[in-house]
N, C-alpha and C positions, 0 to 999 in steps of 0.2 A: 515178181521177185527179181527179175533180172534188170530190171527199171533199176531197181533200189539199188545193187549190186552197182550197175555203172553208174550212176549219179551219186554214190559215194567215193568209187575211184575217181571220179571225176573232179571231184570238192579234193579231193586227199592232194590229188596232183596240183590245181592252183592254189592250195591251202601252202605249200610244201617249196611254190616257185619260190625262188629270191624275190623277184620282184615284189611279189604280195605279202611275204613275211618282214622286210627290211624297210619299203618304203623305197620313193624312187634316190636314186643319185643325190639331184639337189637335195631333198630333206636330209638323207643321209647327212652333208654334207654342212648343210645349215646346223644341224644338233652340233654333229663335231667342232664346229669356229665354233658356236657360242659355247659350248664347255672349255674351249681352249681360252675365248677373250674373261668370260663370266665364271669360271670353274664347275668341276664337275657335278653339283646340284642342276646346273642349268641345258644339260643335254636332251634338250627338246629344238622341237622344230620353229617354232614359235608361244611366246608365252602364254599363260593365260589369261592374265593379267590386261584388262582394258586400257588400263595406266601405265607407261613404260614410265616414268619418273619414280611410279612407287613400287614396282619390279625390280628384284638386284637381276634378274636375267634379261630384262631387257636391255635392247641395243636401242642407242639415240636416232630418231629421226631426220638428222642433221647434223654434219659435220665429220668432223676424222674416224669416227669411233664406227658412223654407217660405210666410211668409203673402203677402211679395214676388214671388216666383215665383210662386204658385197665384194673386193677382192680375194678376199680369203676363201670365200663359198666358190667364186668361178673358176681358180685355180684349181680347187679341191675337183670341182666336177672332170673340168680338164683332165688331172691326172685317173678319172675313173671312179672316184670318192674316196672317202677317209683313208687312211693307212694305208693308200698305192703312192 
């Protein structure tokens, strides 16, 4: 019984961390740009979608639209993630 006892407080506490409930920094931060470039349907971390041409959340594998985002994400981390 005391097994069970601690190995529930134990799941409660890293169930309950930041960490494990939000996802790290950078994903954080990845969702936030692309709901910010893509609007906010697409606040995910990356899409699902195999296809980014046929994805409206995907982001282009080349060119200004990647170099926005890949800047937008490392600032975002910078400052700590989203909304700092």
């Amino acid at each position: 019984m005391k097994f069970v006892v601690r190995t529930a407080i134990a799941l409660a506490a890293v169930a309950s961390s930041p960490a494990f409930a939000a996802g790290s920094v950078e994903d954080q931060c990845r969702a936030a740009v692309r709901a910010e470039m893509k609007g906010p349907n697409c606040r995910v971390v990356n899409p699902s979608s195999k296809t980014l041409s046929g994805d409206p959340c995907g982001i282009a594998t080349a060119g200004t639209e990647t170099m926005t985002y890949t800047n937008k994400v490392i600032a975002c981390v910078k400052r700590g993630g989203p909304g700092k």
